[in-house]
DONU-334413 format. One record per residue: residue number from 1; residue in three letters; x, y, z of N, C-alpha, C in turn. Coordinates in nm, 2 decimals, padded with zeros to 4 digits. Example, Ala and Ser with C-alpha at 12.3 -4.5 7.8 and 13.67 -1.06 7.14 Angstrom:
// DONU-334413
<1, Ala, <01.32, -00.57, 00.78>, <01.23, -00.45, 00.78>, <01.32, -00.33, 00.78>>
<2, Ser, <01.28, -00.22, 00.71>, <01.37, -00.11, 00.71>, <01.29, 00.00, 00.79>>
//
This chain:
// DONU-334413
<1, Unk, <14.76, 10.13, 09.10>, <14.65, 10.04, 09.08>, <14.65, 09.93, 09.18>>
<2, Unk, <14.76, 09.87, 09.25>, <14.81, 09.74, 09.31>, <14.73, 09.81, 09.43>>
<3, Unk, <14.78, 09.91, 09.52>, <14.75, 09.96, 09.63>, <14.57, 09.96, 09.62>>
<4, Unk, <14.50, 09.99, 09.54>, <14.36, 10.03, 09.54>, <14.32, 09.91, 09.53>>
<5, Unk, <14.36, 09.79, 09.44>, <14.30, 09.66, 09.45>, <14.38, 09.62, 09.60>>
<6, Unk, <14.47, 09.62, 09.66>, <14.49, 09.58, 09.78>, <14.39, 09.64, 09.83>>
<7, Unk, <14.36, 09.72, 09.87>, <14.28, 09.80, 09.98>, <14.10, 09.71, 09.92>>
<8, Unk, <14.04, 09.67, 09.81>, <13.96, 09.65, 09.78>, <13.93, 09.48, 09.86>>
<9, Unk, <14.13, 09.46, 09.78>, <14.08, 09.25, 09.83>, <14.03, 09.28, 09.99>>
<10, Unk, <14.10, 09.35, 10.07>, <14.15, 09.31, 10.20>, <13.95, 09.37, 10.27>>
<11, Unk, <13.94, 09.45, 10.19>, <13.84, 09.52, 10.26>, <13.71, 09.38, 10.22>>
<12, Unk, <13.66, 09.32, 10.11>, <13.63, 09.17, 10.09>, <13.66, 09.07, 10.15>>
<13, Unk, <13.77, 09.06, 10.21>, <13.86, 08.97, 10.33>, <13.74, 08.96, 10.45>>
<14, Unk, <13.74, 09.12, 10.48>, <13.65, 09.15, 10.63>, <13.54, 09.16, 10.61>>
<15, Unk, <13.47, 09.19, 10.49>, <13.34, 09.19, 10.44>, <13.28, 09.00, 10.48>>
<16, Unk, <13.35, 08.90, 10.39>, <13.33, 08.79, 10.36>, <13.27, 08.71, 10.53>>
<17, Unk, <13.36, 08.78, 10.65>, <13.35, 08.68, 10.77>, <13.38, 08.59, 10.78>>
<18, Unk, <13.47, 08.56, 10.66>, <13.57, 08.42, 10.67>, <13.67, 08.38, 10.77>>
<19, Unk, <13.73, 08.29, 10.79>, <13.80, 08.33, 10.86>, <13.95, 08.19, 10.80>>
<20, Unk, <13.92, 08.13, 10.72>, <13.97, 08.06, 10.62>, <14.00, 08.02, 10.48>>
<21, Unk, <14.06, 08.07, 10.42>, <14.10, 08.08, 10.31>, <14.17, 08.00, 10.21>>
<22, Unk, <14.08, 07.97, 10.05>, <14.20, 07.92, 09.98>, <14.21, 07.99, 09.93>>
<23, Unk, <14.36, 07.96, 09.82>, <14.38, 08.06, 09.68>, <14.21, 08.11, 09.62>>
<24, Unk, <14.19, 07.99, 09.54>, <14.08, 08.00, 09.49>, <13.98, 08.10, 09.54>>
<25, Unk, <13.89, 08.08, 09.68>, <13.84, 08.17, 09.74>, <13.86, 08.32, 09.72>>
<26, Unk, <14.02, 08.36, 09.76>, <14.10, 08.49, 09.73>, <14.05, 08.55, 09.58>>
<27, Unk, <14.11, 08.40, 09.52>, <14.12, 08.46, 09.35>, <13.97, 08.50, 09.28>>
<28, Unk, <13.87, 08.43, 09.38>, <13.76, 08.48, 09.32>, <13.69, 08.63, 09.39>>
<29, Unk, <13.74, 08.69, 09.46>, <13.76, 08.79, 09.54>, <13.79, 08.88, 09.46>>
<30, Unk, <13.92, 08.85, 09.40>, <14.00, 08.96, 09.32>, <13.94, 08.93, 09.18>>
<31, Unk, <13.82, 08.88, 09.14>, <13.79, 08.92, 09.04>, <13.86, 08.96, 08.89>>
<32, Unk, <13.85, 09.06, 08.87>, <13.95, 09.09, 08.73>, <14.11, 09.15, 08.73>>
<33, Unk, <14.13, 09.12, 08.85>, <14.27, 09.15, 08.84>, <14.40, 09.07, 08.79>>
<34, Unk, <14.47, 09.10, 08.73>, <14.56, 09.03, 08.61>, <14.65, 08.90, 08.74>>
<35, Unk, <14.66, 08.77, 08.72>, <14.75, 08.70, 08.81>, <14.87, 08.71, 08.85>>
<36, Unk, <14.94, 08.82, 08.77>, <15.10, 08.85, 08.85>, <15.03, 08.95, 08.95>>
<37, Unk, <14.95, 09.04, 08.92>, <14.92, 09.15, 09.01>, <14.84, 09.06, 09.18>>
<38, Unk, <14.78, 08.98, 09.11>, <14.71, 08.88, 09.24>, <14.80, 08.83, 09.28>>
<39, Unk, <14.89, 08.75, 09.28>, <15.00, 08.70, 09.34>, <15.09, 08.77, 09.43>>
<40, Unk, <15.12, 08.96, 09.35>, <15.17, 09.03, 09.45>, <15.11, 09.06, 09.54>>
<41, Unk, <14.98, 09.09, 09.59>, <14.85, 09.13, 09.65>, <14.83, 09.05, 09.76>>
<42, Unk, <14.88, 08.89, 09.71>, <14.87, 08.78, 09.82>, <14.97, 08.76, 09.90>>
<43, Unk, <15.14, 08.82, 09.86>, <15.20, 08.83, 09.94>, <15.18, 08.94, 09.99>>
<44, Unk, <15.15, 09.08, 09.98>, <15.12, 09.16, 10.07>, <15.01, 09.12, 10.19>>
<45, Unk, <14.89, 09.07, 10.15>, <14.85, 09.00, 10.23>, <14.91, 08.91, 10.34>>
<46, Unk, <15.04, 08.85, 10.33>, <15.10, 08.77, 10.43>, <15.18, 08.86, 10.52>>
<47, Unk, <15.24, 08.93, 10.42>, <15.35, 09.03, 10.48>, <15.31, 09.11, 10.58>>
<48, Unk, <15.20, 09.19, 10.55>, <15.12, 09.28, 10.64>, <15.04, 09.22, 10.73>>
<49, Unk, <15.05, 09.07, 10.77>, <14.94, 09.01, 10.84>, <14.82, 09.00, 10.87>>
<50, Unk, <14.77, 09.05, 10.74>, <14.63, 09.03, 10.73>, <14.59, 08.87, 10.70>>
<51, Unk, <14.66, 08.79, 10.65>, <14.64, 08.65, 10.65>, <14.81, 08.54, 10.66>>
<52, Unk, <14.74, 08.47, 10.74>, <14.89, 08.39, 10.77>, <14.84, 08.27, 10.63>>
<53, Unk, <14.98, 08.21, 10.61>, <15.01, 08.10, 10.52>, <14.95, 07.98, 10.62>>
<54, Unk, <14.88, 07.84, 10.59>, <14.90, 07.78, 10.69>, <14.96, 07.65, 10.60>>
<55, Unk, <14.93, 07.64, 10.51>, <15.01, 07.51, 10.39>, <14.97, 07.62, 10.23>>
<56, Unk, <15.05, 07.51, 10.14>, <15.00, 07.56, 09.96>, <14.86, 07.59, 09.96>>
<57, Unk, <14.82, 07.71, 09.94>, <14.70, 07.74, 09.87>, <14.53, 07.79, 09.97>>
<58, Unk, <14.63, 07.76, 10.17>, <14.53, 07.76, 10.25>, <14.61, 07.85, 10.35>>
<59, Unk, <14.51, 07.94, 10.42>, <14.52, 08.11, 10.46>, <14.42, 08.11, 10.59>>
<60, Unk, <14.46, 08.16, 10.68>, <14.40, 08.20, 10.84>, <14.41, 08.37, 10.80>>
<61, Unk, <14.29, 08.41, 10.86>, <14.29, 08.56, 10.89>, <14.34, 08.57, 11.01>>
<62, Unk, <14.43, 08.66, 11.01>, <14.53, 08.68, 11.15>, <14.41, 08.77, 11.23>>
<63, Unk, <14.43, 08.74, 11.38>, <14.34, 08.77, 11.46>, <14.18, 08.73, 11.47>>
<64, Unk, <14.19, 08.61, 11.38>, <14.05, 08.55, 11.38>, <14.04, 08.43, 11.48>>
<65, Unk, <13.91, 08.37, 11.48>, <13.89, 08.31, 11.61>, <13.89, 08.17, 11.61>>
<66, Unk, <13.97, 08.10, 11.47>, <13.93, 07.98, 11.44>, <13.97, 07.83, 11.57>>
<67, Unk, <13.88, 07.78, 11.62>, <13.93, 07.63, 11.67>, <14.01, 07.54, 11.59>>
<68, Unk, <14.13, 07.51, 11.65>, <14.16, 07.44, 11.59>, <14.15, 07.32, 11.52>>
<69, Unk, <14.04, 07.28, 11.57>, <13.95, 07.15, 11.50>, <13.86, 07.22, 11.39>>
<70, Unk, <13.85, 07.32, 11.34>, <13.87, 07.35, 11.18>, <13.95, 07.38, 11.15>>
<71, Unk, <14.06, 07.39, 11.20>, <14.18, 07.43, 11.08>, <14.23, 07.28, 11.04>>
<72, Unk, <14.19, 07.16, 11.12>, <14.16, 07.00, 11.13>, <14.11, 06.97, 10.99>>
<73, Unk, <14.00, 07.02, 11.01>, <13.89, 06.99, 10.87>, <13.94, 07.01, 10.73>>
<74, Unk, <13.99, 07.19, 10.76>, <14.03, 07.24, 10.65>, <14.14, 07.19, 10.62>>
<75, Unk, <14.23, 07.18, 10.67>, <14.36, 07.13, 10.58>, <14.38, 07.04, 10.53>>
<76, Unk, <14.30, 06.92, 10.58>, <14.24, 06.80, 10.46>, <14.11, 06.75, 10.45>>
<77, Unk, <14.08, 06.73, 10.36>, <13.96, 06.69, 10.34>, <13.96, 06.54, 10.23>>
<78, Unk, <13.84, 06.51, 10.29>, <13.73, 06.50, 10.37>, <13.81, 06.44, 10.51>>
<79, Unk, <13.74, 06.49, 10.62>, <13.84, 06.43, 10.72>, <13.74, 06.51, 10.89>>
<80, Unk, <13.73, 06.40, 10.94>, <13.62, 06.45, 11.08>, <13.78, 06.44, 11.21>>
<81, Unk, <13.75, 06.50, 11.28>, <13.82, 06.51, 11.45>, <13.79, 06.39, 11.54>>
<82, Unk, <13.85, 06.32, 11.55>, <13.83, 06.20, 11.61>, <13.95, 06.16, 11.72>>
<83, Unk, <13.95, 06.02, 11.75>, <14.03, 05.99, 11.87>, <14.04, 06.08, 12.00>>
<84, Unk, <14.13, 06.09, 12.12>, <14.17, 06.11, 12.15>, <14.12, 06.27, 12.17>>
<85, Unk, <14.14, 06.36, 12.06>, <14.09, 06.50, 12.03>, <13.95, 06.49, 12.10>>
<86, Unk, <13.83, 06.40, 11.99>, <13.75, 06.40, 12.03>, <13.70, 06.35, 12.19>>
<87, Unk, <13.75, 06.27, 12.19>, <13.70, 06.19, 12.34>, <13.76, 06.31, 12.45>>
<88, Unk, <13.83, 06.42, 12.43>, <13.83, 06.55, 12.52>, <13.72, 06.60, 12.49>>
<89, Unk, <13.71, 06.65, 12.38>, <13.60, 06.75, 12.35>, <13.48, 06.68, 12.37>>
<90, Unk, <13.42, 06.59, 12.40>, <13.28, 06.50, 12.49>, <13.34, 06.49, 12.63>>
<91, Unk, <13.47, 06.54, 12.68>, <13.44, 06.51, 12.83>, <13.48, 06.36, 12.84>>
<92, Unk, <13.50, 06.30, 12.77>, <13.52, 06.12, 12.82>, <13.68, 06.07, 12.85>>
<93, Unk, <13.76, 06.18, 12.78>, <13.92, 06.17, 12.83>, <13.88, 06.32, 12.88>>
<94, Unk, <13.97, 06.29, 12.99>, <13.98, 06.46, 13.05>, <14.16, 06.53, 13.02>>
<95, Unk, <14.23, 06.42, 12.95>, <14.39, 06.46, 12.92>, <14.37, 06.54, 12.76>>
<96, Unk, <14.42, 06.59, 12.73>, <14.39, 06.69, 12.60>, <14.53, 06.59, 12.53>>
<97, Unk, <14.51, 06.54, 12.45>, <14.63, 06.50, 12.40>, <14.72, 06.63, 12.30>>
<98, Unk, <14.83, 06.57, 12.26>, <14.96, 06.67, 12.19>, <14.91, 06.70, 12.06>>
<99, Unk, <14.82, 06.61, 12.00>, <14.81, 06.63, 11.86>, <14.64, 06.59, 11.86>>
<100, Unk, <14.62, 06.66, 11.74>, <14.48, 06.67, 11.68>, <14.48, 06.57, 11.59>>
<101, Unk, <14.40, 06.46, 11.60>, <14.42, 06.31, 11.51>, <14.25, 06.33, 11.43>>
<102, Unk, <14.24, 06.32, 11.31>, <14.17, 06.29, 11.23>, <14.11, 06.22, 11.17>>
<103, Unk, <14.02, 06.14, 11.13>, <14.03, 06.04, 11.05>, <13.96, 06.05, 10.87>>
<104, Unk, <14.02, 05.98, 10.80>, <13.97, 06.06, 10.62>, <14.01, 05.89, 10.57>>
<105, Unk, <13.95, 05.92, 10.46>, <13.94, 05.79, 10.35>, <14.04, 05.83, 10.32>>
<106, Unk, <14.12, 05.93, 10.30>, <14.26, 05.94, 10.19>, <14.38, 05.89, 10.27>>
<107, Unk, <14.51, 05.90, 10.19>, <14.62, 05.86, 10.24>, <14.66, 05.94, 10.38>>
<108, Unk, <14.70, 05.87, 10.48>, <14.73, 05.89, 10.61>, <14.86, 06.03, 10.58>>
<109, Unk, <14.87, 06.15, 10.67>, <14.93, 06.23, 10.64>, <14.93, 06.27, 10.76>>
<110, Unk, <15.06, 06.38, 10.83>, <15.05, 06.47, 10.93>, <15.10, 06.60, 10.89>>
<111, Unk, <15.05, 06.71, 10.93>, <15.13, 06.82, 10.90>, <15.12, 06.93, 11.03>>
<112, Unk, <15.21, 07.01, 11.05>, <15.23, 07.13, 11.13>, <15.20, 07.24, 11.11>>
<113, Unk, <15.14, 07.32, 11.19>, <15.11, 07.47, 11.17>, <15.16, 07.50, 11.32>>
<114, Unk, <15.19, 07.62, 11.35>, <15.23, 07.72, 11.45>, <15.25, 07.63, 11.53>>
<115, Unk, <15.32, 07.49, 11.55>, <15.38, 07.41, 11.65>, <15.31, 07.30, 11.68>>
<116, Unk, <15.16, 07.28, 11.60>, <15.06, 07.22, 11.64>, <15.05, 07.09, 11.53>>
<117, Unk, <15.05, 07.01, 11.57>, <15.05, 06.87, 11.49>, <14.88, 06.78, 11.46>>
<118, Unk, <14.91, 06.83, 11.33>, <14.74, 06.76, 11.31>, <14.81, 06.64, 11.20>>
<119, Unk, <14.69, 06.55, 11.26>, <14.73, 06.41, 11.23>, <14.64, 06.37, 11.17>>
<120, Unk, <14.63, 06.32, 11.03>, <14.49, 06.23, 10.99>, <14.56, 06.07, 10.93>>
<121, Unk, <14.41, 05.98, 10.97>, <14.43, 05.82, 11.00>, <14.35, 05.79, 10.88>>
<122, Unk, <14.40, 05.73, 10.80>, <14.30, 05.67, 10.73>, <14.21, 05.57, 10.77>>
<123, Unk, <14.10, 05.58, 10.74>, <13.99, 05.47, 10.79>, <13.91, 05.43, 10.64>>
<124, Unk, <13.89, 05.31, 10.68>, <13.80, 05.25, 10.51>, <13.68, 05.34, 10.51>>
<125, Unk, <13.63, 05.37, 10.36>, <13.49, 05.44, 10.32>, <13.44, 05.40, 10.43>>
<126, Unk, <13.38, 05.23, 10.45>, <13.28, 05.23, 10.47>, <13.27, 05.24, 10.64>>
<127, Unk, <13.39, 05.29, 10.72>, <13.41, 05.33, 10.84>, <13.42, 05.44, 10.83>>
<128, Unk, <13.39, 05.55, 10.71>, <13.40, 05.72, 10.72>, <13.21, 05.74, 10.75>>
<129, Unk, <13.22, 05.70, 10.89>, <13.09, 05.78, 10.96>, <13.07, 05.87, 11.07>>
<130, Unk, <12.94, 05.82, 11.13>, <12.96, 05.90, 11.27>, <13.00, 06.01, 11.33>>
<131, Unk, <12.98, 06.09, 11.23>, <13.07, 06.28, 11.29>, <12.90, 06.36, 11.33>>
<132, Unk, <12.95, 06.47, 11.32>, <12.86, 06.56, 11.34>, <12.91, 06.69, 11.33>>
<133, Unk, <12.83, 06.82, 11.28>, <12.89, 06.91, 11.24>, <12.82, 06.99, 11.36>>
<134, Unk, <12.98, 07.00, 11.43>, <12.96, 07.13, 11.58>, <13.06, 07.22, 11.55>>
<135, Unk, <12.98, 07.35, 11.61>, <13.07, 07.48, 11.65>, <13.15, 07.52, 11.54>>
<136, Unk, <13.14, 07.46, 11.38>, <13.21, 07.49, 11.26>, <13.33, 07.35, 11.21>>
<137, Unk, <13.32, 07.24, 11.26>, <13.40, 07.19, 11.24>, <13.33, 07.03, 11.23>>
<138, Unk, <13.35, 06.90, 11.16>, <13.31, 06.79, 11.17>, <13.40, 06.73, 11.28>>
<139, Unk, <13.32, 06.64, 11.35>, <13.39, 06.59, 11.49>, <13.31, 06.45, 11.52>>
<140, Unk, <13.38, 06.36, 11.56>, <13.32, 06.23, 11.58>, <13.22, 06.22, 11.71>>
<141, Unk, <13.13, 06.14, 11.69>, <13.05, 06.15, 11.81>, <13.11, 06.05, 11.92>>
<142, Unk, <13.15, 06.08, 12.05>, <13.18, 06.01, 12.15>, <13.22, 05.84, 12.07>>
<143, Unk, <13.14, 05.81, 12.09>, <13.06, 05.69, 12.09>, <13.18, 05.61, 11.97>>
<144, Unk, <13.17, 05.69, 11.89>, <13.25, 05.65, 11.73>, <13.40, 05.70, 11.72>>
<145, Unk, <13.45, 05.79, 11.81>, <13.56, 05.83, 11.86>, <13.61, 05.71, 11.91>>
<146, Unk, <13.56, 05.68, 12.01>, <13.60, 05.54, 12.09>, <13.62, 05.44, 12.02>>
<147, Unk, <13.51, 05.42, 11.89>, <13.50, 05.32, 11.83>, <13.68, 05.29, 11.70>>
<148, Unk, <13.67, 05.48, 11.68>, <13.79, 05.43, 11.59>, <13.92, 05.41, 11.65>>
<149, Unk, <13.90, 05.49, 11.81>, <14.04, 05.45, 11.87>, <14.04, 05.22, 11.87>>
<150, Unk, <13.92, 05.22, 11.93>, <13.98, 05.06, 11.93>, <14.01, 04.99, 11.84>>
<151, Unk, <13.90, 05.07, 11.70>, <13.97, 05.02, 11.60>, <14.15, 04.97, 11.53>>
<152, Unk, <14.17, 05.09, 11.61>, <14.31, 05.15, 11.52>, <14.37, 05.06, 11.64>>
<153, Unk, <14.34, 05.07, 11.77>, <14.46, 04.96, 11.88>, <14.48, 04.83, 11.85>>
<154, Unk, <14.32, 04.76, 11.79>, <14.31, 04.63, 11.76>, <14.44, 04.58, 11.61>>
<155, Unk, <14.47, 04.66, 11.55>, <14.55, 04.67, 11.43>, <14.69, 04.69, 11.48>>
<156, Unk, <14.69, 04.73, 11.61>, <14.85, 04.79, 11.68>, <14.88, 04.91, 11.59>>
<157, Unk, <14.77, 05.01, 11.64>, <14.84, 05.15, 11.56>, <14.82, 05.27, 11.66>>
<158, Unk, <14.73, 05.19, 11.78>, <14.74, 05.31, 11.85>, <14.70, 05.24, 12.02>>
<159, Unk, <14.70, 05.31, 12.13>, <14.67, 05.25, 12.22>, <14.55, 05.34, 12.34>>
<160, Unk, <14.48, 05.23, 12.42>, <14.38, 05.27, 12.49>, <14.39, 05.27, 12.66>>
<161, Unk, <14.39, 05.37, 12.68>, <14.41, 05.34, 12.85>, <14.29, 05.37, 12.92>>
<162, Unk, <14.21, 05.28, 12.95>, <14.06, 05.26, 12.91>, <14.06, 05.30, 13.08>>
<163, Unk, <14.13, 05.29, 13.17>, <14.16, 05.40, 13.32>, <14.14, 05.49, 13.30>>
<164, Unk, <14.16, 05.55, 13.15>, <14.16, 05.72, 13.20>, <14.02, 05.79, 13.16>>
<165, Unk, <13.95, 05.70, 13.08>, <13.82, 05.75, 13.00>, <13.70, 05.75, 13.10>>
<166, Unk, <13.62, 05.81, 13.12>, <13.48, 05.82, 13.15>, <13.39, 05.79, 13.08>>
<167, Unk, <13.37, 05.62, 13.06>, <13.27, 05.58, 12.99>, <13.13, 05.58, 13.02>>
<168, Unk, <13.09, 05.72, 13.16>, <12.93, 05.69, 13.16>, <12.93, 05.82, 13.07>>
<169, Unk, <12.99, 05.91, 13.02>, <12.94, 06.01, 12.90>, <12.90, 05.94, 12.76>>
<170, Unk, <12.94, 05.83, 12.76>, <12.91, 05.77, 12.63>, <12.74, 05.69, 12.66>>
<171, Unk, <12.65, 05.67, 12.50>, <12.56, 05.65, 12.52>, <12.54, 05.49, 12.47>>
<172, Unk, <12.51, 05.41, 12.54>, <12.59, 05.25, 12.55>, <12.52, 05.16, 12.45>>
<173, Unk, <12.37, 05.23, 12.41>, <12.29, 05.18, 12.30>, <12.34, 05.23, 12.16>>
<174, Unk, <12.38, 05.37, 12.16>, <12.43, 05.41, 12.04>, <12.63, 05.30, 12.06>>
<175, Unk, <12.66, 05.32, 12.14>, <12.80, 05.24, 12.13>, <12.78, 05.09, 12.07>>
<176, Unk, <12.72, 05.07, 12.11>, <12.69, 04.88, 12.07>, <12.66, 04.87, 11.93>>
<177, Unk, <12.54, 04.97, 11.92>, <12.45, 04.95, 11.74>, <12.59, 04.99, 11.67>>
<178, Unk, <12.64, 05.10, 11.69>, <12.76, 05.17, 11.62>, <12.90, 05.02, 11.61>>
<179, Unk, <12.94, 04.94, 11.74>, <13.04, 04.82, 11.72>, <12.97, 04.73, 11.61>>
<180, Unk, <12.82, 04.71, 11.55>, <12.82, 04.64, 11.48>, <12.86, 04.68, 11.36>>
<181, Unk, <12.88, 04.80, 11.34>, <12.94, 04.84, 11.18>, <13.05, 04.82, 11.16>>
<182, Unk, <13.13, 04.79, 11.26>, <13.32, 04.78, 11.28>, <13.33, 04.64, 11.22>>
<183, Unk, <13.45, 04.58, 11.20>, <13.46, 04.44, 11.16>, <13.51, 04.40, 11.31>>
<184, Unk, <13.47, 04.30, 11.37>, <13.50, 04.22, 11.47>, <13.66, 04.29, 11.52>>
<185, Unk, <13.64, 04.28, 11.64>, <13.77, 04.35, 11.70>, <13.83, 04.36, 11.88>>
<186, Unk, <13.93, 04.33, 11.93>, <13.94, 04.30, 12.03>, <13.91, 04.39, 12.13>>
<187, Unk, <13.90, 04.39, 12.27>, <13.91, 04.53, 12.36>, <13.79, 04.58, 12.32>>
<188, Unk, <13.69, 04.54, 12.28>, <13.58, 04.67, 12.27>, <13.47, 04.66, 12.36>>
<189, Unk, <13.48, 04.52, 12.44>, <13.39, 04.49, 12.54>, <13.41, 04.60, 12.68>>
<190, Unk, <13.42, 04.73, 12.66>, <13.47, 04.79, 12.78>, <13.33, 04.81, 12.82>>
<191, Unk, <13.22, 04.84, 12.77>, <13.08, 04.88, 12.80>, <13.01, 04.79, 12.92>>
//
């Protein structure tokens, strides 16, 4: 019976077009199958590499195509691509930094997957704005990227080498309206 519900989850796996996974998601997959038996099912799942582990309770389909800036999203939430990350992905830093930095209302956390360090920053509610939902993943818009890097420098938590950025990509009326949402802060006159 294990073998036929394996063959059933896995074949719902590729059905779904998922390409990230929680338990939950799985467990509602497997439908009426008894929980010791789902549990074995999910380690064959690992084993046979049809889905890698990437933390408790969250799963990559091996051979899928995910950007890393959702597997960003996904592994915590609520939480957009920002800093650094982002200001590559607009073109406005052309250095790709080491790590994928985040920003979320929750407590500040980093964690590792396949050597890759995703970093999320906590920012107050009322500074959890400014994203946009591209290519499957929430990501800060230029503009607000920049904004939370200076944010975070003005506090001494992070720093700006305002040499390396290309600030004609940014849009200097959305930059300004956007600095008035921030609480007063140093270095931001780069515009």
């Amino acid at each position: 019976m294990e073998t036929s519900c394996f063959a059933d989850i896995v074949k719902k796996i590729y059905q779904s077009r998922l390409e990230l996974f929680t338990t939950k998601t799985l467990r509602d997959m497997a439908e009426a199958i008894p929980q010791a038996t789902f549990f074995s099912i999910l380690n064959r799942l690992t084993s046979r590499k049809v889905l890698q582990k990437l933390e408790r309770d969250k799963y990559l389909l091996v051979g899928g195509h995910v950007h890393d800036f959702h597997i960003a999203n996904f592994l915590y939430e609520p939480s957009y691509v920002s800093l650094e990350a982002a200001l590559n992905f607009h073109g406005v830093l052309s250095q790709f930094p080491y790590e994928i930095a985040s920003m979320t209302p929750r407590k500040p956390v980093t964690k590792t997957v396949d050597e890759k360090t995703f970093r999320y920053v906590r920012i107050k509610k009322p500074l959890f704005w400014g994203y946009d939902y591209e290519k499957g993943f929430l990501i800060a818009q230029p503009e607000k990227a920049l904004l939370d890097l200076l944010y975070l420098t003005s506090k001494g938590l992070a720093m700006v080498h305002v040499d390396e950025l290309d600030i004609s990509k940014l849009d200097e009326a959305r930059f300004k309206k956007y600095m008035k949402k921030f609480p007063p802060m140093k270095g931001t006159d780069i515009l």
